[in-house]
C-alpha positions as CSV (number, residue, x, y, z in Angstrom):
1,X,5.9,-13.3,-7.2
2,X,2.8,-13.8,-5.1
3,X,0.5,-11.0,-3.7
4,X,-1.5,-11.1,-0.8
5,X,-3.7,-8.2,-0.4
6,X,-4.7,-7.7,3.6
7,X,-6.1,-4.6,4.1
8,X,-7.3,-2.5,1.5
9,X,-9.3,0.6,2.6
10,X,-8.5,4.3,3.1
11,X,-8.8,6.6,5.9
12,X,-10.1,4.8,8.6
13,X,-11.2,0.5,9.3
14,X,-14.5,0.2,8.0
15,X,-16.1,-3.0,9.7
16,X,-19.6,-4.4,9.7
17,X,-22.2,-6.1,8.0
18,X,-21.9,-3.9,4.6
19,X,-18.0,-4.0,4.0
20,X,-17.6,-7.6,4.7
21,X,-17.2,-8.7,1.6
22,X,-14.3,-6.5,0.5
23,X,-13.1,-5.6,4.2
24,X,-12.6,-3.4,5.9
25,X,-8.8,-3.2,7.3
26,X,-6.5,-0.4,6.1
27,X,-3.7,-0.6,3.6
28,X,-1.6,-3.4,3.9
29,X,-0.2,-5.6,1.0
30,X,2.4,-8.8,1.3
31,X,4.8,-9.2,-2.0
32,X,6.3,-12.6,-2.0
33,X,9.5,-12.5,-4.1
34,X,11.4,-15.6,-4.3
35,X,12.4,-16.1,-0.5
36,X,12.2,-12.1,0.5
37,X,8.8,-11.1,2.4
38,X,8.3,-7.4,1.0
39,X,5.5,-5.7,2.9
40,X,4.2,-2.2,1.7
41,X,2.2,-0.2,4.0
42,X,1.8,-1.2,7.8
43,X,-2.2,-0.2,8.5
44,X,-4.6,-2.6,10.4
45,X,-4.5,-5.2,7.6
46,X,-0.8,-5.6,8.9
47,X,-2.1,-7.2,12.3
48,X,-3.5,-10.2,10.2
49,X,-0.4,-10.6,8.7
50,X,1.6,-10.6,11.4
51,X,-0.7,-13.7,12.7
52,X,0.0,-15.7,9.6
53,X,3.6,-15.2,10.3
54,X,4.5,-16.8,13.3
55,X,4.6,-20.1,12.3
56,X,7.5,-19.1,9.8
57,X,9.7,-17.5,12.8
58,X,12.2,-16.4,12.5
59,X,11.5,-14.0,9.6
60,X,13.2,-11.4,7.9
61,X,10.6,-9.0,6.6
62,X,10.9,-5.9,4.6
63,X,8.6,-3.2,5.3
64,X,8.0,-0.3,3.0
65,X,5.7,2.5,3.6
66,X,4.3,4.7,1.3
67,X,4.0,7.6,4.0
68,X,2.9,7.9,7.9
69,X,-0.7,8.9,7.7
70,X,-2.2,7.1,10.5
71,X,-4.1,4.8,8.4
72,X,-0.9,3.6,6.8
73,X,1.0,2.9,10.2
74,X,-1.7,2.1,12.9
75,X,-1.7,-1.5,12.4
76,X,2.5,-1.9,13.3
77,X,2.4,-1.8,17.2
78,X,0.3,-5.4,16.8
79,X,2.1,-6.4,14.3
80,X,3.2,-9.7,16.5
81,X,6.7,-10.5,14.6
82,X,8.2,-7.4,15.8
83,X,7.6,-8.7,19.3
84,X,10.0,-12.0,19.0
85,X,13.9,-11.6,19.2
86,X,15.2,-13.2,16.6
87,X,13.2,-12.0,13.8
88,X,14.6,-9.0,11.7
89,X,12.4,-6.1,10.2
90,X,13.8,-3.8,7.7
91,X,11.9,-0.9,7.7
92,X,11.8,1.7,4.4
93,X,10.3,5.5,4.0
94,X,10.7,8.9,3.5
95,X,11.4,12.1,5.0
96,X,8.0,13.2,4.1
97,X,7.4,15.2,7.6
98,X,9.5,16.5,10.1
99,X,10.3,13.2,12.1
100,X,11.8,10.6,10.7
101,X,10.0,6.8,10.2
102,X,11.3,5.7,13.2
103,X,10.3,9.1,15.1
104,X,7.0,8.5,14.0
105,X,6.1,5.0,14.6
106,X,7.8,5.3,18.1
107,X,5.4,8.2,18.8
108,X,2.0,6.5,17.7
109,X,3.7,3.8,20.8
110,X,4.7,6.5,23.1
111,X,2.8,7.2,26.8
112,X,-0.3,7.4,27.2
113,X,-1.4,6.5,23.2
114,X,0.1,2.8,23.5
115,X,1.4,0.8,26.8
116,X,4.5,-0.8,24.9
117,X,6.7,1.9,23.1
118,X,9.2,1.0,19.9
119,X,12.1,0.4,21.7
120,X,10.6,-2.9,24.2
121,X,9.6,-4.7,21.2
122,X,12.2,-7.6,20.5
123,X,13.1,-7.9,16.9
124,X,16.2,-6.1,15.6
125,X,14.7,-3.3,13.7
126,X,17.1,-1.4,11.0
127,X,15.5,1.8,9.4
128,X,16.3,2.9,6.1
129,X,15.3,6.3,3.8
130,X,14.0,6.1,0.8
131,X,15.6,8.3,-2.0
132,X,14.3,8.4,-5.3
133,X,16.2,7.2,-8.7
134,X,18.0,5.0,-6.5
135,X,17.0,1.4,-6.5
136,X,17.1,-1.3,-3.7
137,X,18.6,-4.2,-4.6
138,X,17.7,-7.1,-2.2
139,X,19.0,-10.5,-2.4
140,X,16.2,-13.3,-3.0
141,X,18.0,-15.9,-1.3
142,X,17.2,-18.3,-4.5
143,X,20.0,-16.8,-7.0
144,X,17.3,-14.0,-8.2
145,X,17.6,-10.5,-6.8
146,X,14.3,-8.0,-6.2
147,X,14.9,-4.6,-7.2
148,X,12.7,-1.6,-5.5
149,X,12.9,1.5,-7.0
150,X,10.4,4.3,-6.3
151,X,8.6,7.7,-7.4
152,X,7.4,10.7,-5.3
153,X,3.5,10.6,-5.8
154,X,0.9,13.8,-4.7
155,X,-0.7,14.2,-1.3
156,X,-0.5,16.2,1.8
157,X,2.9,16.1,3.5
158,X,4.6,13.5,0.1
159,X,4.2,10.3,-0.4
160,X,6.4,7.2,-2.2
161,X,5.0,4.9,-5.1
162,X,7.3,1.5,-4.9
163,X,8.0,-1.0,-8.0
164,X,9.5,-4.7,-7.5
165,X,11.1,-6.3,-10.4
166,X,11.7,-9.9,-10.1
167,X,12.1,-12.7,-12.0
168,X,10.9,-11.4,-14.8
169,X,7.6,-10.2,-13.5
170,X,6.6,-6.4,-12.0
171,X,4.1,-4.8,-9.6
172,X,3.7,-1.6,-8.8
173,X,2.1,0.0,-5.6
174,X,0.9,3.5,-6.1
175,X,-1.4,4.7,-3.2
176,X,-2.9,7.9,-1.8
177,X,-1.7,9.6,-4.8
178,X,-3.8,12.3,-6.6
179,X,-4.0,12.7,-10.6
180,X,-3.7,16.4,-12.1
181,X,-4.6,17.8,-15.7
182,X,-2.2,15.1,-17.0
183,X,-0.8,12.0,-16.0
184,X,1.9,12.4,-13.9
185,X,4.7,11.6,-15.5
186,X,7.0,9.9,-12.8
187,X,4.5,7.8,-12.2
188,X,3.9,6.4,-15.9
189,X,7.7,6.3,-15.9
190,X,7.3,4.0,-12.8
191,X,4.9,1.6,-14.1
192,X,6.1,1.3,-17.7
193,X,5.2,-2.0,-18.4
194,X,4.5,-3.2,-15.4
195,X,2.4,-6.6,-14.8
196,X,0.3,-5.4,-12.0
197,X,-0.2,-1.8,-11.0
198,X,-2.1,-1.3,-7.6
199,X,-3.7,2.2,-8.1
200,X,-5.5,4.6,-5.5
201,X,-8.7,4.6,-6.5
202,X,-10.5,6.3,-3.4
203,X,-13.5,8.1,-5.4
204,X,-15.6,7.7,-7.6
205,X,-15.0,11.0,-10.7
206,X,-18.3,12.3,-9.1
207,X,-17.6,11.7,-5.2
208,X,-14.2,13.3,-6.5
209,X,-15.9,16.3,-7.9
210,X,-18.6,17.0,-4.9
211,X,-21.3,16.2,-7.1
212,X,-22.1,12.9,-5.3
213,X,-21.4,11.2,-2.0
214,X,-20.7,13.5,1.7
215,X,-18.6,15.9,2.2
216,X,-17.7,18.1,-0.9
217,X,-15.5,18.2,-3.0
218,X,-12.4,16.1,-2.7
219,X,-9.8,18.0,-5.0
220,X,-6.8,18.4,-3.4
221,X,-7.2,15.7,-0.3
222,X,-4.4,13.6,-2.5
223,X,-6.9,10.7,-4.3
224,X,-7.5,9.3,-7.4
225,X,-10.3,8.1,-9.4
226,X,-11.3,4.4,-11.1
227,X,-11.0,6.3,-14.2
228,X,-7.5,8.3,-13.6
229,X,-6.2,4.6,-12.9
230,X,-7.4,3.3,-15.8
231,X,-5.6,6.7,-17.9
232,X,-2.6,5.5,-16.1
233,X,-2.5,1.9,-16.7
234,X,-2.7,3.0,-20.6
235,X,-0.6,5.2,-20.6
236,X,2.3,3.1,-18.9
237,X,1.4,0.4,-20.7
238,X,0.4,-1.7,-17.6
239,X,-0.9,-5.3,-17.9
240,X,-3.4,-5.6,-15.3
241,X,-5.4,-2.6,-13.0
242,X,-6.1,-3.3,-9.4
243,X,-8.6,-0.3,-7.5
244,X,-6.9,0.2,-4.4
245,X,-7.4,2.4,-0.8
246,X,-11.4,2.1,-1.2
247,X,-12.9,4.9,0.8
248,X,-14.9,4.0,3.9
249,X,-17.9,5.5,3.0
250,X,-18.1,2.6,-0.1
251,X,-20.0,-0.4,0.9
252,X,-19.7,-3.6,-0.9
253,X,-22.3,-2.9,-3.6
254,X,-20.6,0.4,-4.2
255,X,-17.0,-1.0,-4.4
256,X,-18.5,-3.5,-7.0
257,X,-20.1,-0.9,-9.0
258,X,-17.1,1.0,-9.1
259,X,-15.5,-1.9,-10.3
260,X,-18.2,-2.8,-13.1
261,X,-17.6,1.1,-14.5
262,X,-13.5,0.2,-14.3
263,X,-13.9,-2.7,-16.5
264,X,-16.1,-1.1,-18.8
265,X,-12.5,1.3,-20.1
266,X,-10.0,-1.3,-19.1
267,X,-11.5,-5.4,-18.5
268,X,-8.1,-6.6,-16.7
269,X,-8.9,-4.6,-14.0
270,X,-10.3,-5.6,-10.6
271,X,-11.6,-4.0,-6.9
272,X,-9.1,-5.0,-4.2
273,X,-10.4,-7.3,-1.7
274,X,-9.1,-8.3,1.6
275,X,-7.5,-11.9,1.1
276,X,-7.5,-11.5,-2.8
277,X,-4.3,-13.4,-3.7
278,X,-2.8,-12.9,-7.2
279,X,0.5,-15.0,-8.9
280,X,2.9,-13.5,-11.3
């Protein structure tokens, strides 16, 4: 499997001269397994994607989205594959609100908010729900199948953790999830041995806390810490750590230091960064 990570913060895009070096487009990460394109999360880092594509056309692509905050959805209406008949887009979520997936990334496109609504762009679309303890089985084109299978993590209005086995190898994607007293259980269960878990790891334990950073307190806003991933990736026996979903408000210096105080409880670990490309 090969990972392409293309947008990695939180919350909002964060551009400019002090985020450059890790970026500062929104959660968006490309899985390459075997000949399927699996894509979790459709944020602004989704856009840059979607340019790289085009000279593969036509694609099939397989979209999976954690939930439909706008941070996780805002980059799909430039997302230029859906545009072009002929390409195919599987798309993959929960009923975490009220509306459904399509519901909601049709109303991000609907008058006056965007000029080209859901249903004028060209590919042939198919929408799927995610149910958990049952796995996707997707064909790899290459005699290998991918399976997906997927855990309910904790933040406002649910959210879905995804795992892809294939070929022998694992990665897990666990944003915008928020640790408790213990660690949570469906998630270790998830990542059991995985290869390459891909951890929230918005704060800081004292941005979490209030007792550094703006703004509070951030218990119960549905984020982890560096250190909760790290009691995570023990616990489930994970190979390698990757920080994920940086917060906005972390510059380059303070995504690095973050990283620095990761390593110094778990040394495979490592800060997402926009084009960071790994191989499994």
């Amino acid at each position: 499997m090969r990972i392409t990570f293309w947008g990695v913060r939180g919350s909002i895009p964060s551009p400019g001269p002090d985020t450059v070096g890790v970026g500062g487009n929104t959660s968006c990460v490309e899985v390459r397994a075997g000949k399927l394109l699996l894509v979790f999360d459709g944020g602004t880092g989704l856009r840059l994607l979607g340019k790289t594509l085009l000279k593969e056309m036509p694609i099939t692509a397989h979209l999976f989205f954690s939930h439909v905050h706008w941070d996780h959805i805002q980059g799909f209406p430039f997302f230029d594959p859906a545009f072009v008949p002929g390409n195919v887009i599987n798309l993959y979520g929960g009923n975490n609100v009220s509306r459904t997936l399509e519901e909601t990334l049709a109303g991000q496109m609907d008058h006056p908010s965007f000029p080209v609504h859901l249903t004028d762009m060209g590919a042939k679309m198919h929408f799927h729900d995610v149910i958990e303890d049952h796995p996707l089985e997707l064909d790899a084109g290459d005699g290998t199948k991918a399976i997906i299978s997927s855990a309910r993590g904790n933040h406002p209005n649910g959210v879905w953790a995804y795992r892809v086995d294939h070929g022998g190898h694992s990665v897990m994607y666990a944003t915008d999830t928020e640790h408790y007293a213990v660690v949570d259980p469906r998630l270790s269960k998830l990542a059991a041995g995985v290869d390459l878990l891909i951890y929230d790891s918005q704060y800081t334990p004292e941005e979490y806390s209030g007792t550094a950073g703006s703004g509070g307190s951030k218990v119960g806003w549905g984020h982890s810490t560096f250190d909760e991933a790290v009691k995570l990736t023990k616990a489930a026996a994970a190979k390698r750590l990757i920080l994920y979903h940086h917060d906005p408000m972390q510059n380059d210096a303070a995504v690095a230091e973050k990283e620095r105080r990761a390593r110094e409880l778990f040394p495979n670990c490592e800060a997402a960064r926009e084009g960071l490309k790994i191989e499994l």
